[in-house]
N, C-alpha and C positions, 0 to 999 in steps of 0.2 A: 520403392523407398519403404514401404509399410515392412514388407515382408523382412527386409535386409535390418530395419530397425530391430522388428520384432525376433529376428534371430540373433543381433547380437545382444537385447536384454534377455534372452536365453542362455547364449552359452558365455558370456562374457562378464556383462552388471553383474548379475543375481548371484551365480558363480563365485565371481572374486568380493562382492558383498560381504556373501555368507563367510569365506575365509576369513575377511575381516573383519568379523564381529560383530557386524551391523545388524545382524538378528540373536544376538545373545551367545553368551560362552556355549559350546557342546555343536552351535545348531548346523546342521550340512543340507548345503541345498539337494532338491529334487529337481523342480521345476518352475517354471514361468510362464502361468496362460492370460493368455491378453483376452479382456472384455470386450476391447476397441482397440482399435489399433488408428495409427499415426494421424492427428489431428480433431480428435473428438475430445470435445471444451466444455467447459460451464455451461456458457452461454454463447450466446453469438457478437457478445462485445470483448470478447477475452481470445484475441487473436494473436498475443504475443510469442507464445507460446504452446509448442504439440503435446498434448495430456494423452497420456495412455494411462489408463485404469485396466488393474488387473490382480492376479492371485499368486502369489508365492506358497510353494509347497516345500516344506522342509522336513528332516526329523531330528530328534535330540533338542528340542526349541522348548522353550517358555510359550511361542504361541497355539492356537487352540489347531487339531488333525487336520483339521479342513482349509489350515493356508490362513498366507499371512494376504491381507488386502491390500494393496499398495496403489500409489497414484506415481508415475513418474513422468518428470517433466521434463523436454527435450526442446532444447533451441528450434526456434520457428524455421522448417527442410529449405523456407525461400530465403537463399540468401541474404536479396534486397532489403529484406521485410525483419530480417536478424539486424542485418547493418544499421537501418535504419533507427531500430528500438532500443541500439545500443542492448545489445542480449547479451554480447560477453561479460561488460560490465555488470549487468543486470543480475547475471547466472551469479557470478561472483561475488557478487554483494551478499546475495540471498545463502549461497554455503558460506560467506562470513559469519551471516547473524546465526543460523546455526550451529554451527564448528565453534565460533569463538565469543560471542558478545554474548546471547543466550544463557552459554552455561556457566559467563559470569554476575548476568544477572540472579540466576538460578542461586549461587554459591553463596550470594549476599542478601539471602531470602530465610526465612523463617521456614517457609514450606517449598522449598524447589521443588517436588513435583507440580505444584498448582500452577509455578513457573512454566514451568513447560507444556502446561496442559491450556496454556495458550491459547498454544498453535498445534497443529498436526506434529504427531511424531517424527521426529526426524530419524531416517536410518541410514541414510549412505548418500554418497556426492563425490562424484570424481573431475570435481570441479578446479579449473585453472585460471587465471588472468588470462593468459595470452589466449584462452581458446583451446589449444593444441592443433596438432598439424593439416587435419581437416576440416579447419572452421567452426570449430566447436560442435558437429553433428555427433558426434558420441559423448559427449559429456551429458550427465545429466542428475536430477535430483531425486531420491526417491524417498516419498513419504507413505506416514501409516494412512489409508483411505480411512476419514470418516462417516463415509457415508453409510455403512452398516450400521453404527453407531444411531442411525438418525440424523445424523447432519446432512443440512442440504443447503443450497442458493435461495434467497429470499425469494419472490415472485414478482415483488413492486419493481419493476423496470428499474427507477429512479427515486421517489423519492417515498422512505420509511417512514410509517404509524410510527405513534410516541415509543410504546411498548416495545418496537427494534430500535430504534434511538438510545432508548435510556440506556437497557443493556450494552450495545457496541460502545457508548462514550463510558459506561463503568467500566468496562475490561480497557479501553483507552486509557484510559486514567490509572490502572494497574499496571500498565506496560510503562508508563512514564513513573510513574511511581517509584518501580523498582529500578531506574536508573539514578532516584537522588538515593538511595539504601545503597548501591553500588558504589556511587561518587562519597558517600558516609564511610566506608569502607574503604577507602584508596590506603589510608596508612599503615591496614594491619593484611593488606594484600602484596603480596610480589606482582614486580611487575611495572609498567606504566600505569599512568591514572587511567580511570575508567573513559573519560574523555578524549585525553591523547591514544587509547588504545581504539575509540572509533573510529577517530578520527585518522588514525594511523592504518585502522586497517579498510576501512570503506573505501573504494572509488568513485568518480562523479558518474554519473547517468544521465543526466538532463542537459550535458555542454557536447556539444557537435562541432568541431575544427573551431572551439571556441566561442560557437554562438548557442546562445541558450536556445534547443531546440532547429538547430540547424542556420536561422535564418539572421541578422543582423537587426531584424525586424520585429522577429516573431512577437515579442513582447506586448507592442501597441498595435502591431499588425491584428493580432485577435482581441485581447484587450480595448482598443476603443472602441467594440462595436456594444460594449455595456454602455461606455459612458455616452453615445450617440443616442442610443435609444432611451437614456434616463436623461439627458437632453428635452428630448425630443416632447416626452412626457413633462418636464417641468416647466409649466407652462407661467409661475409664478414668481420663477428662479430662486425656487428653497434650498434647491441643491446645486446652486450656480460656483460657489465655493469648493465644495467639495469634491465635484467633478472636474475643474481647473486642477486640484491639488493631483488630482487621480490621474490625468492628462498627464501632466507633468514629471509625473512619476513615472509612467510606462515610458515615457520618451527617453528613460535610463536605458533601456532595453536589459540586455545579459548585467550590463552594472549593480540595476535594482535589483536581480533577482538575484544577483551576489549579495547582497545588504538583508535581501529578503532570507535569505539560510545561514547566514554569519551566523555562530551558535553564540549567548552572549550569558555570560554566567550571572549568577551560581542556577539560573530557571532552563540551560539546556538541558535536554534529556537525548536518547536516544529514540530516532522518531519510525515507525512505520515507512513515510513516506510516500504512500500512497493508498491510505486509509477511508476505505468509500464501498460500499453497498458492495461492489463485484468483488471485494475482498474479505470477503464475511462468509460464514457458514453457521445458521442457525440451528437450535435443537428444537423443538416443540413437543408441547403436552399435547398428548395424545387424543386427551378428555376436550379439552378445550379450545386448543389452534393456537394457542397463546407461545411466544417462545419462551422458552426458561433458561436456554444459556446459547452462546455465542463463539464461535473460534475465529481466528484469523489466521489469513494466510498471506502466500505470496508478499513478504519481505524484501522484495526484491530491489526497492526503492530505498533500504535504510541507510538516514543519516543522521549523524548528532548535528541537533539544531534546536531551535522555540518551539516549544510545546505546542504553539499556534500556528503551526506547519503543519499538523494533523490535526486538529480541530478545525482550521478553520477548511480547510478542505471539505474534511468530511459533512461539517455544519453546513454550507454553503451547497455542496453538492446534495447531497442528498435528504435535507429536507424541505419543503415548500416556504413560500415568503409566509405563508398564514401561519403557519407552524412555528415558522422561526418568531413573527412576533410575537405571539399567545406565551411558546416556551423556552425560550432563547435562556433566562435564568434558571428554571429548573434543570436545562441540561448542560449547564456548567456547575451545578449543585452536584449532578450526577456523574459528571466528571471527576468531580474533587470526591465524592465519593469514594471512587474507585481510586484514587492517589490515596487517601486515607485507610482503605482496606488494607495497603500491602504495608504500610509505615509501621514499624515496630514500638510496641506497649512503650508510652513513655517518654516520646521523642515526636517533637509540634510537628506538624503536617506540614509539610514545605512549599507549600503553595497554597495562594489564596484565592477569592475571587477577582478579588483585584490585580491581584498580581497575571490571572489569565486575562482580563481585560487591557493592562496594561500590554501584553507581550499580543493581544490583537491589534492593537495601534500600531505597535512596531512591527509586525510579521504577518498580520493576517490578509493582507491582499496578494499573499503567497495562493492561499484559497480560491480567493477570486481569479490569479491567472491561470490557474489550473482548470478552473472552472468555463472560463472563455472559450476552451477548444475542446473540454471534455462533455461538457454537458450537450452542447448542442450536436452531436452524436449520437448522444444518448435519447435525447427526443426527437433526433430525426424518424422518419419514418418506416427506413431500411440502416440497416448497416453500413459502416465507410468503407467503401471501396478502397481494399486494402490496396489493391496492384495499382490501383493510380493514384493511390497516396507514395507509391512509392518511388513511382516514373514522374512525378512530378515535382518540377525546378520548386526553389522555397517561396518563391509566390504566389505561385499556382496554387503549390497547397494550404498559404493564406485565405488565397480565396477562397477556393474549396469550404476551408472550416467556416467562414462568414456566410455561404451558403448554407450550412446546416442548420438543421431545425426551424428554418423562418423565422414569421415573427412569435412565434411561440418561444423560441430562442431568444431573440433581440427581449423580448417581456421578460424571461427568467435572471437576464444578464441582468438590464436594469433593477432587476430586486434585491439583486443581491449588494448593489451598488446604494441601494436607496436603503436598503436595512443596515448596513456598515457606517454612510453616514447618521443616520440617526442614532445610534450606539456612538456616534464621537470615534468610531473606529479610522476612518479617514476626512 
């Protein structure tokens, strides 16, 4: 598979790329040498998908004699493990926001390059809904590699210093940003509204034959094992309320998590979607270790919805309960921030603090379910065994997630559960 891959982003991708423009007017390809070849990742939790890093050689280009660096991303060769993660959708999603959502945020920007300096370069994508005729194994996406640049994957496992915090929720806050400048823009734009156009063109990721995440369960199946263990600890019943309410709500299952991404105006934006630590690539000063800026990637989850569908995600996953109480308002400061950065001279900043606390009351235990199966993963002590996550009935792999990370786990759940209600958030 490796070899068969790597000979057709030889003679085939890079090839009809180059004809098609995706390395600039003039540029003809030479070559394609692969660094790695078929399934070398990030990291060891970034399983979705086969990353090939590698060098394009061209001539006639705008880029530098020694080849252009590219990363390209190719549906996960195990079937199961594609089906399972929903990857066509996924594939799809991710050359939407590129191809089309992107470069209308871009268009409704002061400085479109800084728009798209985002995220990694986008150059090419022969990306389809249906997949195409062999399961989508040749389809693929290929970006400009940062990693020359200095960019790289954070090293904290799980849960970021202030100093990556702040950074990731300002560039947050810019990418939402420039979805109410877009939406400002709908009347002197052709076209459908900026809204109806995501929503028009995004498809679901997260519904499985209809059930959120495969299972009729999944919801409260991993979901109550936060409010069990914040139970369990409340030995006073401070949070006897609060956790009824939370109980109650996951017993919606796929219903709640439809109510949970309802986009609800004029405060949706177009969101990430899966906005957390493994989706970041830091820069750092050289002198001092310190990062000075941030890219994102991996888009592959975007949907227009509450801004608090990626806040509360990312807040909840990846930083610690001490953290979170100590700077819980300074990094919504530094979110609004970064909303404010992109808003044009002139014109009120369209969201407040309030108004992101409000939209956490209503959407933010979007965060917390994401966090039920994902985190205890992440603090487990190995990685999920991908091949029996994938031969396994949807209860099984309930189980399975409530086995992970222990009670280090079951501790992290409940905090997050205990810091939500003391914010009034549930």
């Amino acid at each position: 598979m490796c070899k068969s891959r790597m000979d057709y982003l030889s003679t085939v991708v890079f090839p009809r790329a180059a004809a098609d423009g995706a390395f600039g007017p003039g540029a003809e390809y030479v070559s394609f040498r692969a660094d790695d070849c078929g399934g070398q990742i990030l990291d060891d939790y970034q399983f979705a998908s086969d990353i090939v890093f590698g060098t394009v050689t061209l001539t006639g280009s705008e880029w530098p004699a020694g080849g252009v660096p590219v990363v390209v991303k190719m549906k996960n060769a195990d079937a199961r493990m594609a089906a399972m993660m929903n990857m066509h959708e996924k594939f799809y999603n991710e050359h939407v926001f590129y191809t089309r959502l992107l470069p209308v945020l871009a268009s409704s920007s002061a400085d479109p390059a800084a728009v798209f300096a985002l995220f990694p370069r986008f150059l090419y994508s022969n990306v389809t809904l249906d997949g195409g005729t062999d399961g989508g194994q040749q389809q693929v996406i290929v970006l400009a590699n940062l990693a020359p640049a200095g960019y790289r994957a954070n090293n904290q496992k799980v849960f970021l210093d202030v100093g990556h915090v702040l950074l990731a929720l300002r560039k947050l806050g810019a990418l939402h940003g420039l979805s109410y400048n877009a939406k400002a823009s709908d009347s002197s734009r052709e076209g459908p509204s900026f809204a109806d156009l995501c929503t028009g063109s995004l498809v679901e990721t997260q519904w499985f034959n209809g059930h959120w995440y495969m299972s009729p369960r999944f919801l409260s199946g991993t979901g109550n094992r936060g409010v069990n263990a914040l139970r369990d600890l409340d030995t006073d019943g401070k949070y006897a309320a609060p956790l009824a309410q939370v109980q109650a709500t996951l017993s919606g299952e796929s219903e709640t998590m439809k109510a949970l991404l309802r986009p609800a105006e004029p405060l949706a934006v177009l969101c990430h979607g899966d906005f957390c630590r493994n989706n970041l690539l830091y820069l750092y000063d050289e002198a001092t270790g310190r990062p000075v800026d941030v890219a994102v990637i991996d888009p592959a989850q975007a949907r227009y919805a509450s801004p608090a569908i990626d806040l509360s995600f990312f807040l909840y996953m990846n930083t610690s309960d001490a953290d979170r109480v100590a700077n819980w308002d300074v990094y919504v400061a530094a979110y609004l921030d970064g909303v404010a950065d992109v808003t044009p001279a002139g014109r009120a900043v369209p969201l407040t603090a309030a108004d992101v606390h409000a939209e956490m009351r209503a959407h933010g235990l979007y965060g917390y379910a994401h966090c039920s199966f994902f985190l205890p993963a992440m603090v487990n002590a190995v990685p999920p065994d991908v091949e029996r996550l994938t031969k396994s009935t949807s209860e099984e792999r309930i189980q399975l997630i409530n086995e992970s990370g222990g009670q280090e786990a079951d501790r992290l759940l409940a905090s997050i559960l205990r810091h939500m209600a003391d914010r009034g958030y549930v």
